[in-house]
C-alpha positions as CSV (number, residue, x, y, z in Angstrom):
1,X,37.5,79.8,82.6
2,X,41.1,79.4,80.8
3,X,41.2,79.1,77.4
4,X,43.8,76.8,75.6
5,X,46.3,77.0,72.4
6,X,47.0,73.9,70.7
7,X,49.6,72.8,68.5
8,X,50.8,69.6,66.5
9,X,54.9,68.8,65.3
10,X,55.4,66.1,63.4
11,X,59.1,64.2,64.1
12,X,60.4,62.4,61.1
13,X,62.5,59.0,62.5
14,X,66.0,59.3,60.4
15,X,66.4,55.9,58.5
16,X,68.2,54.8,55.5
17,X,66.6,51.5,55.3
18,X,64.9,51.0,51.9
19,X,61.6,49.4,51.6
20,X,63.3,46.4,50.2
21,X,65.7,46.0,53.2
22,X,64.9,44.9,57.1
23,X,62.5,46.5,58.8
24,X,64.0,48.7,60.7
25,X,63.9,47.7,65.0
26,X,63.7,51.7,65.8
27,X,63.7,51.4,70.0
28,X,61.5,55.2,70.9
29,X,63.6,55.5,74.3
30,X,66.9,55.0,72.0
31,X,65.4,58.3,70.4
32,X,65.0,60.0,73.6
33,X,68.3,59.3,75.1
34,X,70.1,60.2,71.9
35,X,69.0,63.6,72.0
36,X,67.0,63.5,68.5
37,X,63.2,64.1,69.8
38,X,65.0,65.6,73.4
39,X,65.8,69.0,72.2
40,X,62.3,69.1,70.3
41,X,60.4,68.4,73.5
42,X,62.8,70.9,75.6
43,X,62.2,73.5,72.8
44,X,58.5,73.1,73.4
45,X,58.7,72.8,77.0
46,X,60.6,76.1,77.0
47,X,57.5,77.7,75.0
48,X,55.2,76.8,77.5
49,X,53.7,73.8,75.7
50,X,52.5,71.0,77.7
51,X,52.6,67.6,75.7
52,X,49.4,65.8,76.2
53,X,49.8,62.6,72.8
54,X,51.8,61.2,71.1
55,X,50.6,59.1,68.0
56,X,53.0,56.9,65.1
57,X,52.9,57.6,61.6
58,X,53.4,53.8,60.1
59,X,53.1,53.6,56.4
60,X,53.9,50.7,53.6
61,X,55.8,51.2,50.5
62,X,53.4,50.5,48.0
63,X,55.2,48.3,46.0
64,X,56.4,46.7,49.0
65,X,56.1,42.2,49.2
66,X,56.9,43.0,52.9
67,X,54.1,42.3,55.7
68,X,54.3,45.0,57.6
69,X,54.4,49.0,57.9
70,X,57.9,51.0,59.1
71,X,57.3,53.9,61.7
72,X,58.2,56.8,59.6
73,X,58.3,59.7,62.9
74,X,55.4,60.5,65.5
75,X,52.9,63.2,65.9
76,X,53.2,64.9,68.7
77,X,49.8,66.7,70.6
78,X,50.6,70.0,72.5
79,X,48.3,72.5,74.7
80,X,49.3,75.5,76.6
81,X,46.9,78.0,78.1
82,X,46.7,81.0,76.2
């Protein structure tokens, strides 16, 4: 029976937005074609890691009056057979 390695990166989102300003309208296939998460998924995909989730990290300023949370980067799940 195989066993399995796993492994989780976090990918911060780069933003200059304050929590005062917009919220930011971050497109995650913008982020993909522009490279920023591509070379960390080829770099893991070169290691033999298979990606199996991703998952948001949303958070609100504290001292934020807005109504809703900005995606601050995503969690990403791996798994390779050891």
């Amino acid at each position: 029976m195989p066993k399995y390695l796993y492994k989780t990166t976090f990918v911060e989102i780069p933003s200059e937005k304050k929590w005062y300003e917009s919220a930011p309208r971050t497109d995650p296939h913008s982020l993909v074609r522009s490279g920023y998460f591509k070379d960390h998924l080829n770099e893991m995909g070169d290691e033999g890691w298979r990606l199996v989730t991703v998952e948001a990290l949303n958070t609100a300023e504290p001292s934020s009056m807005t109504p809703f949370s900005m995606t601050r980067g995503y969690y990403f799940f791996w798994m390779k057979e050891s």
